[in-house]
C-alpha positions as CSV (number, residue, x, y, z in Angstrom):
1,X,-126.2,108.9,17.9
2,X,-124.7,112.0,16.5
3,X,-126.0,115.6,16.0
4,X,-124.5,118.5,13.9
5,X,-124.5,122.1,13.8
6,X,-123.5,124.0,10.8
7,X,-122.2,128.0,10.1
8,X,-123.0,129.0,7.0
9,X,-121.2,131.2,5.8
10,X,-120.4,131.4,1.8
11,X,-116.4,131.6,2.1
12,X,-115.8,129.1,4.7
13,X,-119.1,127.2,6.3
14,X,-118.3,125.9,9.7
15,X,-119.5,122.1,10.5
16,X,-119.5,120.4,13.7
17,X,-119.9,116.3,13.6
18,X,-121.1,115.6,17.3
19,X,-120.9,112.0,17.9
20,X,-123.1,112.4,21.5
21,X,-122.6,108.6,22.4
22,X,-118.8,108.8,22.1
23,X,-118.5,112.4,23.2
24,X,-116.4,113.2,20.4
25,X,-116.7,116.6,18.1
26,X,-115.3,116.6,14.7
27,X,-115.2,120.4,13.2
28,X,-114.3,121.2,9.4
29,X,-114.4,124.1,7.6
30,X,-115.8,123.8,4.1
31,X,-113.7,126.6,2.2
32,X,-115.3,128.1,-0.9
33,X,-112.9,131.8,-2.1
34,X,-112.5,131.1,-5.7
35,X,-115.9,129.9,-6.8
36,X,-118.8,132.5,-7.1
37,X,-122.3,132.6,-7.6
38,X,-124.5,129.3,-8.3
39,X,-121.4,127.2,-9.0
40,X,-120.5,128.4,-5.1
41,X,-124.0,127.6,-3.8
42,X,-124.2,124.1,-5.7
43,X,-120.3,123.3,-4.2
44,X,-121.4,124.4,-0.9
45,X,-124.7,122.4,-1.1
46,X,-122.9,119.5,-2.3
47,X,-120.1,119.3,0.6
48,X,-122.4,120.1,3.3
49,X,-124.8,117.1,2.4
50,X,-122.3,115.0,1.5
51,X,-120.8,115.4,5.2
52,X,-124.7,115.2,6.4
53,X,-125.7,111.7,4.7
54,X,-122.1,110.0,5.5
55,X,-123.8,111.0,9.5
56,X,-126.8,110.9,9.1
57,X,-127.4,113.0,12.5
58,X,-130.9,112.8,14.1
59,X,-130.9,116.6,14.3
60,X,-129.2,119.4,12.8
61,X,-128.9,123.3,14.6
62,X,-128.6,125.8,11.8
63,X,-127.1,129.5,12.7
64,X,-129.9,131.9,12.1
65,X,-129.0,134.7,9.6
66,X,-126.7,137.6,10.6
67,X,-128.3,140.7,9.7
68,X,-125.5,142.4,9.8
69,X,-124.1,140.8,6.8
70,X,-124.0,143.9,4.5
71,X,-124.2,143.2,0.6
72,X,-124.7,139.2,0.9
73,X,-128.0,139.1,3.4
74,X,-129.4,137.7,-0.3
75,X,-126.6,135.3,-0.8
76,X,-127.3,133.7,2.7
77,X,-130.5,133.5,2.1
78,X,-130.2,131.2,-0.9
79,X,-127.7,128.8,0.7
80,X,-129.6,129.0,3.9
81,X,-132.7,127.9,1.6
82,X,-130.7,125.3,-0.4
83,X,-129.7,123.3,3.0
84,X,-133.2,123.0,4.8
85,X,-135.0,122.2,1.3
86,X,-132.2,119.0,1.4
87,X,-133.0,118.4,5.2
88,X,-136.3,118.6,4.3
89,X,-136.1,116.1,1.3
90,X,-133.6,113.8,3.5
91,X,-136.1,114.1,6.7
92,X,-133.5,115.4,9.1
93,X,-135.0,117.6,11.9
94,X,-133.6,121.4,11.8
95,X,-133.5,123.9,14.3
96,X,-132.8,127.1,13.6
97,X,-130.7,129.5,16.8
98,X,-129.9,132.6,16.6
99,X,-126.5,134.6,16.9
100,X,-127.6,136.2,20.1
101,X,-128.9,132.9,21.5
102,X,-126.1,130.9,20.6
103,X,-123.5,133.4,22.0
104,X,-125.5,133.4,25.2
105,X,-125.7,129.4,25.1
106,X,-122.0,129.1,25.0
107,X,-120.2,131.8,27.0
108,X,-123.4,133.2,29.2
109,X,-123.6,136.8,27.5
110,X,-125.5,137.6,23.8
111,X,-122.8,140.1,23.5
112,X,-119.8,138.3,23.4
113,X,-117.2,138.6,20.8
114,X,-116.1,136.0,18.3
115,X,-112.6,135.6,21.0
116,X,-114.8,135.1,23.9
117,X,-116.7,132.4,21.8
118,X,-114.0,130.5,21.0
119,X,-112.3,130.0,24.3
120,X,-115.6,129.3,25.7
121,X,-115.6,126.5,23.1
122,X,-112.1,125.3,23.9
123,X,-112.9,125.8,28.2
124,X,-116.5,124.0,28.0
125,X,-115.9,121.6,25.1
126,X,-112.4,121.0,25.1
127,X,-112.5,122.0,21.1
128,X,-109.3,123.8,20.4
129,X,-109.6,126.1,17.3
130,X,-108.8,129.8,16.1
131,X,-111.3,129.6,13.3
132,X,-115.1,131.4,14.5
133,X,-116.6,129.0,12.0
134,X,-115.8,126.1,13.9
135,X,-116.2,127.7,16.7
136,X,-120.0,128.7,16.1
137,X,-120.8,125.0,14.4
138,X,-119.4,123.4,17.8
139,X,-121.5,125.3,20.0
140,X,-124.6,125.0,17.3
141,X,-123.4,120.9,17.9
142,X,-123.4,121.2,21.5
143,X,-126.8,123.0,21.5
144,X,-128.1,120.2,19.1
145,X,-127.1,117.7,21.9
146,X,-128.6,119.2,25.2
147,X,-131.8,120.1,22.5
148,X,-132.2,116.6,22.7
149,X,-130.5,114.9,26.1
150,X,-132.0,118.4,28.0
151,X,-128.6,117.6,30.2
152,X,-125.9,120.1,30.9
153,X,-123.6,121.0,33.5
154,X,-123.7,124.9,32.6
155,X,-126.3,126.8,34.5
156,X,-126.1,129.6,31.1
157,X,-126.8,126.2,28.6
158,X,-130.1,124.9,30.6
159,X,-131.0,128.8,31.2
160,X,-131.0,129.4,27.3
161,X,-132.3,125.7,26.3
162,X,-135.5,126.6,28.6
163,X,-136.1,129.4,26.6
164,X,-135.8,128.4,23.0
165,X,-137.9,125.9,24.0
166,X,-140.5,127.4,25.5
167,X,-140.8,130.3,23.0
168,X,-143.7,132.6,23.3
169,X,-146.2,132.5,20.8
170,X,-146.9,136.3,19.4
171,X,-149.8,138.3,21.1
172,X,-152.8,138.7,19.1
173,X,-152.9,142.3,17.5
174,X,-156.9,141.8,17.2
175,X,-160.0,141.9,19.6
176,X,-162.5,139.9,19.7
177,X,-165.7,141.8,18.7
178,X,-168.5,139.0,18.8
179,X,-168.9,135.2,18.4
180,X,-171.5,133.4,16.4
């Protein structure tokens, strides 16, 4: 059974290949500097879903979109849009955590830095790597797992898990006036 969590990201996309039953994590960074444009986004699409088929995970965790990400929020957007249409078409569950969520999944605080989150990844995991990308798709893996297994030995991981899954639905902004 294996699970994977991908960081986009349109220079280098970070993938995580987490084989649960073996308890192994394969990273990779899918590099893409010289190409631009739709030749970029039809590379990246093609890499990324080659990786996913040759898998074939039975659920994929997605980095939500950094809205920080000056200039390129657009960009993003498309590749982000590109990989759940082909997860759609292949059938391959998604879920989608956000930056905040996934920091505080891995080191226990939504405002740790990018060092933080990769020794976290190395301390917890035992996934030694200098690259954030790999770092983010590892923990996006490892959330993919205890999504499914709902077993950790991190208090912070459960704590988290609990919560994306038990997401409040928004409030009504209407009264009732009358019923028929």
């Amino acid at each position: 059974m294996s699970v994977i969590g991908i960081d986009q990201s349109l220079r280098a996309t970070g993938l995580c290949i987490n084989n649960v039953t073996e308890g192994r994590l394969t990273g990779l960074v899918l590099e893409e500097k010289k190409l631009v444009g739709a030749a970029r986004l039809s590379s990246l699409r093609r890499r990324i879903m080659d990786t996913v088929r040759a898998y074939m995970p039975i659920l994929i965790a997605v980095e939500g979109y950094s809205y920080d990400s000056t200039n390129r929020l657009a960009a993003l957007g498309e590749l982000g849009g590109i990989i759940r249409v082909e997860l759609q078409d292949l059938q391959i569950p998604l879920i989608v955590v956000s930056p905040l969520t996934l920091k505080q999944f891995v080191t226990g605080s939504g405002a740790a830095s990018k060092k933080k989150v990769i020794k976290f990844v190395k301390e917890r995991y035992g996934y030694e790597t200098d690259n954030d990308n790999i770092a983010d798709a590892v923990g996006l893996a490892k959330f993919a797992e205890i999504y499914i297994t709902r077993t950790s030995q991190y208090r912070s991981e459960l704590s988290v898990m609990k919560k994306f899954v038990t997401k409040k639905k928004p409030k009504k902004r209407y009264k009732k006036v009358f019923s028929l």
